[in-house]
C-alpha positions as MATLAB code, in Angstrom:
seq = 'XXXXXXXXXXXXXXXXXXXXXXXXXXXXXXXXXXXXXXXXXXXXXXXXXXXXXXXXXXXXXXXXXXXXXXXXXXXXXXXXXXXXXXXXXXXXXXXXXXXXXXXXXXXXXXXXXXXXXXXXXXXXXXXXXXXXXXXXXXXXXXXXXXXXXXXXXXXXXXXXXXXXXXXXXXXXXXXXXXXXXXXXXXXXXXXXXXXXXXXXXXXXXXXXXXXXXXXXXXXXXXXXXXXXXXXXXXXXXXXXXXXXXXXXXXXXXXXXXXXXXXXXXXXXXXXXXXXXXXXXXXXXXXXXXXXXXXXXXXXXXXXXXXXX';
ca = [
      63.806  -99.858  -63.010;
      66.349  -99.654  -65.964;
      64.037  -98.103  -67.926;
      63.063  -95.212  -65.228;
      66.952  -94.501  -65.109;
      67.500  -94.476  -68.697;
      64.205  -92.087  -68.782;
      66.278  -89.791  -65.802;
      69.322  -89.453  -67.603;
      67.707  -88.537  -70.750;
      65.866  -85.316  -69.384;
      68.828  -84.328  -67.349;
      70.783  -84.363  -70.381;
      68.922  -82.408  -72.173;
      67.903  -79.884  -69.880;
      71.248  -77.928  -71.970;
      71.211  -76.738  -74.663;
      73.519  -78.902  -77.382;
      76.348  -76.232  -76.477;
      75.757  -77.319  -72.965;
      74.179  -73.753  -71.842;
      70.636  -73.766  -70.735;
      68.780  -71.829  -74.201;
      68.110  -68.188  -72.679;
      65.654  -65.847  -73.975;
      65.840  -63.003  -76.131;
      64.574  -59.869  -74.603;
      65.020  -57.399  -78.101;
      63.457  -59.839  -80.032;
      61.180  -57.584  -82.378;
      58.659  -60.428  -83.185;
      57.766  -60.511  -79.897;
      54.275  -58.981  -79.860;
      53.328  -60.943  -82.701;
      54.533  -64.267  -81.098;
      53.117  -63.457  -77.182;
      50.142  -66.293  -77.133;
      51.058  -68.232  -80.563;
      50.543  -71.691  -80.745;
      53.106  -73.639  -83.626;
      51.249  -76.830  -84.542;
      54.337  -77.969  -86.880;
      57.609  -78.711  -84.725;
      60.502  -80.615  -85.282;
      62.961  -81.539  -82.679;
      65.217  -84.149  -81.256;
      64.652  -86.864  -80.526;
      64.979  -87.727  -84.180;
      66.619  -89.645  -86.717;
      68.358  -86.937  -87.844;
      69.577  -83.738  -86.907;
      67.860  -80.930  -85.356;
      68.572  -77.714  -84.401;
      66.722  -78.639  -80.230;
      65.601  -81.198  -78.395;
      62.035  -81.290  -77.525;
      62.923  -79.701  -73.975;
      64.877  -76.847  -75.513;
      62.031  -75.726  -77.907;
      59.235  -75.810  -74.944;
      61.630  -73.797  -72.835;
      62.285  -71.609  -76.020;
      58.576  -71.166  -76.552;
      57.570  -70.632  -72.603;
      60.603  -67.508  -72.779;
      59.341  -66.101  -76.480;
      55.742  -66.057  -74.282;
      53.763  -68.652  -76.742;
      50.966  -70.633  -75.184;
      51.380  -74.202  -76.771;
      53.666  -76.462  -78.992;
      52.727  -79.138  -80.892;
      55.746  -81.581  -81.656;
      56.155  -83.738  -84.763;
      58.217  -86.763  -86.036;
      58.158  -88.215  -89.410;
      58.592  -91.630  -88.121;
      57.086  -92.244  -84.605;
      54.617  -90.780  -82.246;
      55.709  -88.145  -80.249;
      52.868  -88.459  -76.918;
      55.062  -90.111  -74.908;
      58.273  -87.152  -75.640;
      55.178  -84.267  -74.692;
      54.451  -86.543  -71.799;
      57.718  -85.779  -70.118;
      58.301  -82.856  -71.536;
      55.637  -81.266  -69.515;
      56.920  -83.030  -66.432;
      59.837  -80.348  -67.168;
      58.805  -77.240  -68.467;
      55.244  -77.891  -66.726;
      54.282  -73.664  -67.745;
      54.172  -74.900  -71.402;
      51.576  -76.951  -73.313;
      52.948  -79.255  -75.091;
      51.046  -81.780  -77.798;
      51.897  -84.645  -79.802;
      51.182  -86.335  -82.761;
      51.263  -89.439  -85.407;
      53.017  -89.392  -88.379;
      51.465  -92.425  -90.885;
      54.414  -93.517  -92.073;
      55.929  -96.932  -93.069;
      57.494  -97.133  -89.464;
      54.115  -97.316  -87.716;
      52.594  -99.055  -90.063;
      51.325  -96.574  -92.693;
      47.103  -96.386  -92.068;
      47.012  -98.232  -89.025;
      44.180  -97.112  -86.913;
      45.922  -99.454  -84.032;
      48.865  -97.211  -84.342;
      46.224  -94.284  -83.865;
      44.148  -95.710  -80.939;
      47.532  -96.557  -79.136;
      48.503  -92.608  -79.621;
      45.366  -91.890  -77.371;
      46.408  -94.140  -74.316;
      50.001  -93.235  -74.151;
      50.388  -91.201  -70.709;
      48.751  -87.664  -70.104;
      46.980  -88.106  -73.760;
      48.717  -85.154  -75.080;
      48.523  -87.355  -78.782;
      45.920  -84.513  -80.688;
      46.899  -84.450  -84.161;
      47.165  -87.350  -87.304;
      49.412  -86.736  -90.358;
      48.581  -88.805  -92.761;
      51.645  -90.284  -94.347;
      53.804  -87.333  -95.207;
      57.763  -88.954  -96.740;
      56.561  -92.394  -97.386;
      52.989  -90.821  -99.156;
      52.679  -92.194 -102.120;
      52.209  -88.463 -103.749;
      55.528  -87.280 -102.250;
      57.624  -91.275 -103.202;
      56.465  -90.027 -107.012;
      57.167  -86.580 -106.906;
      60.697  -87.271 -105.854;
      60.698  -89.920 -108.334;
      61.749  -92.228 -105.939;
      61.536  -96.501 -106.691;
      60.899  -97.534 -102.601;
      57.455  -98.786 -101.210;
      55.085  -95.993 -100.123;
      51.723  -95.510  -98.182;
      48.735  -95.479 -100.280;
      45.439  -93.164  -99.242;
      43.380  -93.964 -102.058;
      43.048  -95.805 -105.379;
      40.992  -95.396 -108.594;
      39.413  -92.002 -107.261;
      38.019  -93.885 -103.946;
      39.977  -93.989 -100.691;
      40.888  -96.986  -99.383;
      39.631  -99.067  -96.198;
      42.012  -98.726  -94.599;
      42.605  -94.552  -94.682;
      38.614  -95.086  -93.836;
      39.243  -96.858  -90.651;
      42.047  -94.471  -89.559;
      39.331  -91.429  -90.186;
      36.882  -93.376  -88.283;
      39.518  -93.286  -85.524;
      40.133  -89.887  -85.562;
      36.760  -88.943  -85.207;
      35.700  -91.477  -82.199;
      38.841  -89.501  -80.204;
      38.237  -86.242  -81.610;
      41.577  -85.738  -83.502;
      43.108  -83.490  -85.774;
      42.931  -85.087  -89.246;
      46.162  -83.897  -91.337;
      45.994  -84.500  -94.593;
      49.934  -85.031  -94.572;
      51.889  -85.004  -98.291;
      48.884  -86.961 -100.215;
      48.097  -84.965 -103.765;
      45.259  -82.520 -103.685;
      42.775  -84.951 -105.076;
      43.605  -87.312 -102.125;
      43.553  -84.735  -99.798;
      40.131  -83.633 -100.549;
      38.886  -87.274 -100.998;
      40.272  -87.274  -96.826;
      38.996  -84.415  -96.383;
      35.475  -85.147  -97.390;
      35.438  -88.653  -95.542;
      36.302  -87.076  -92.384;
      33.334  -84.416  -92.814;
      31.010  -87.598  -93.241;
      32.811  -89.275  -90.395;
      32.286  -86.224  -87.859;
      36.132  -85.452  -87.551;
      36.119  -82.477  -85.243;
      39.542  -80.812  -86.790;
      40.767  -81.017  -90.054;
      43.794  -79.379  -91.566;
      45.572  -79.309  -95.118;
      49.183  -79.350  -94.514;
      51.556  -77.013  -95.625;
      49.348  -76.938  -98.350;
      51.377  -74.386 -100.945;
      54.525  -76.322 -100.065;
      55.889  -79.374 -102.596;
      54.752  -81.804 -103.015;
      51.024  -81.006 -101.881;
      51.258  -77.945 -103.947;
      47.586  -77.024 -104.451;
      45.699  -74.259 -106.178;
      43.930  -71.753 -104.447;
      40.638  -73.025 -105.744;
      41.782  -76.650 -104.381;
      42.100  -74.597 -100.955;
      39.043  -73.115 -100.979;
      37.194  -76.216 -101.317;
      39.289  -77.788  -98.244;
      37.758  -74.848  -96.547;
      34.377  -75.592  -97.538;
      34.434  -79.137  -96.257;
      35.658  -77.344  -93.395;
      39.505  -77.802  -93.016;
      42.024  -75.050  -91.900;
      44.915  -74.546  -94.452;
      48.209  -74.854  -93.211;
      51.144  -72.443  -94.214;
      53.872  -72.728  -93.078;
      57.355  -70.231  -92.557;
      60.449  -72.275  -92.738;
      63.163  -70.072  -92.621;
      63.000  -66.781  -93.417;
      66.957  -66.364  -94.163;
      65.590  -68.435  -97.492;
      66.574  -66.684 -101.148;
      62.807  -66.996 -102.040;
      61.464  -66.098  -98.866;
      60.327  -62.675  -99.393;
      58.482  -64.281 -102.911;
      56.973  -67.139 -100.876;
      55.315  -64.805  -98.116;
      54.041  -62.803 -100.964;
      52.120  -65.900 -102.212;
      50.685  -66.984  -99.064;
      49.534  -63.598  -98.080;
      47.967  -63.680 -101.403;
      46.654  -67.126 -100.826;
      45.061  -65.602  -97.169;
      42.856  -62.976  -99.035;
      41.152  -65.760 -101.315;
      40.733  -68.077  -98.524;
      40.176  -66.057  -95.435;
      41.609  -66.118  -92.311;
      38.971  -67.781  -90.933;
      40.100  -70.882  -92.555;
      43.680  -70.279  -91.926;
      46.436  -71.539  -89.807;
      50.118  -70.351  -89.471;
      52.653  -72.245  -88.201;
      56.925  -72.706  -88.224;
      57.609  -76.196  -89.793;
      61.069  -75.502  -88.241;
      63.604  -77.425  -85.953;
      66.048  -78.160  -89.151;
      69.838  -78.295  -87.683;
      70.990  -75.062  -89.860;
      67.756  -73.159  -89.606;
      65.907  -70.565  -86.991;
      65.207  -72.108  -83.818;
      61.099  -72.653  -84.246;
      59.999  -70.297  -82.054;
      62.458  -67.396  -83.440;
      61.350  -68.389  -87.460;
      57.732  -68.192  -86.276;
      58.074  -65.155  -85.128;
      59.939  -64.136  -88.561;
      56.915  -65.683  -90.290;
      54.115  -63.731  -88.605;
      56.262  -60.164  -88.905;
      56.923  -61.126  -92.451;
      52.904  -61.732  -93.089;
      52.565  -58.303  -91.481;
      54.650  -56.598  -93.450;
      52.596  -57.735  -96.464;
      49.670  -56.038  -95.257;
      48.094  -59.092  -93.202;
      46.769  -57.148  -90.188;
      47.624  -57.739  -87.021;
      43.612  -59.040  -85.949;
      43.796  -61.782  -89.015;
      47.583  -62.671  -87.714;
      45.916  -63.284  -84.091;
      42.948  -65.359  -85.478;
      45.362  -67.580  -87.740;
      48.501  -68.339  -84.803;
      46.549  -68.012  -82.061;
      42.861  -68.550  -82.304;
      42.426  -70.894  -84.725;
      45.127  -73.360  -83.827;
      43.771  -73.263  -80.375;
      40.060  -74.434  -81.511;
      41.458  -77.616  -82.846;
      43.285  -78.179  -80.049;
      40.354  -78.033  -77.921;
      41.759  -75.533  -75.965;
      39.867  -72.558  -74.282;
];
């Protein structure tokens, strides 16, 4: 009973906004063409342990008024099927989906951590990160001396990442490859092509520490794997240089093999839907065409979400 309450209060506190005003739409909002039927697979939101610019409530209400079809929501640290669970109990226009973050809180590749993902209420769980700040790639690239979550050793991956893959191809999941190098990526990559893994994307895949080539993309797209760019924040010194890369990056790989998404919810950035929106105008106004922007935040991320 204590916990139902507890459960109560929470979503009637954060039916408002931090400010304590309900988040309202915003009518003039010249991305608004471009963002009618996206779907951001990379969202950040509270609750968190640290903080962010919404709650998980706020940023499906955000996305239901900007007119996007479907959110998926992401923590570093814990799963977040239970948070899309009741999140759809109160904004029930919006589809929201969760995810699993291998990380050193759940266990790093734990494939029990994975199956449990699947039960959790309304199995909203769809997509697997593998580890992303405890990865082993980004504990060296920040030259960090703390334990870390290891994919693969010696060229080979390990059981363990096996079992996980094995996991997220019984349940048809989205296999992330997370912050692991390029040469672990692929090695993921590959095993979840041999393991039947219905969805498979490289994450953020221009963005430190993954930082791959565009020849290193095109081969993820060969074994099959969409390649994840993401916007951050637009307001950024280096924005207009970054967009320039990825649109760049596009034309080798193809739309086809593309997917955009926000990677936003950071306390002094764009609210995510509002940066996504940025994102896709700024991709348009580097000559990305409308059509490829449509196949890349709508169509695509709604294949490996298994939605219609």
């Amino acid at each position: 009973m204590r916990t139902v309450l507890i459960a109560a209060a929470v979503i009637t506190a954060s039916t408002l906004s931090s400010s304590g005003r309900e988040p309202q739409a915003n009518p003039t909002n010249p991305d608004a063409r471009l963002l009618a039927g996206a779907i951001d697979i990379h969202v950040h939101a509270t609750p968190d342990d640290r903080p962010r610019s919404v709650d998980a409530i706020e940023v499906a209400r955000l996305a239901h008024a900007r007119g996007m079809r479907a959110i998926v929501l992401k923590n570093h640290y814990e799963s977040t099927a239970g948070i899309a669970f009741l999140v759809r109990k109160v904004v029930p226009d919006m589809q929201v989906f969760a995810g699993i973050d291998l990380n050193l809180t759940v266990g790093g590749m734990n494939p029990a951590a994975v199956e449990h993902m699947t039960k959790v209420s309304g199995g909203w769980g769809r997509m697997v990160w593998m580890s992303t700040f405890d990865a082993e790639n980004q504990v060296r690239y920040s030259k960090e001396n703390r334990p870390f979550v290891r994919v693969a050793q010696n060229g080979a991956l390990l059981p363990e990442a096996k079992s996980v893959i094995g996991v997220i191809a019984k349940h048809g999941l989205v296999l992330a490859t997370g912050h692991t190098s390029p040469a672990e990526a692929l090695l993921l990559l590959e095993e979840g092509r041999r393991a039947g893994a219905r969805s498979m994307v490289v994450t953020h895949a221009m963005n430190a520490p993954v930082l791959m080539t565009v020849e290193q993309m095109q081969q993820a797209a060969r074994l099959g794997a969409f390649i994840e760019f993401v916007g951050g924040s637009m307001r950024d010194s280096d924005a207009d240089a970054r967009v320039t890369r990825f649109a760049n990056a596009i034309h080798a790989i193809g739309p086809a093999s593309c997917i955009l998404s926000s990677d936003l919810g950071q306390a002094n950035n764009p609210v995510p839907p509002d940066g996504f929106g940025a994102f896709l105008s700024a991709l348009r106004a580097k000559g990305i065409s409308e059509a490829d922007i449509t196949r890349m935040s709508k169509e695509n991320p709604a294949r490996i979400l298994g939605l219609q």
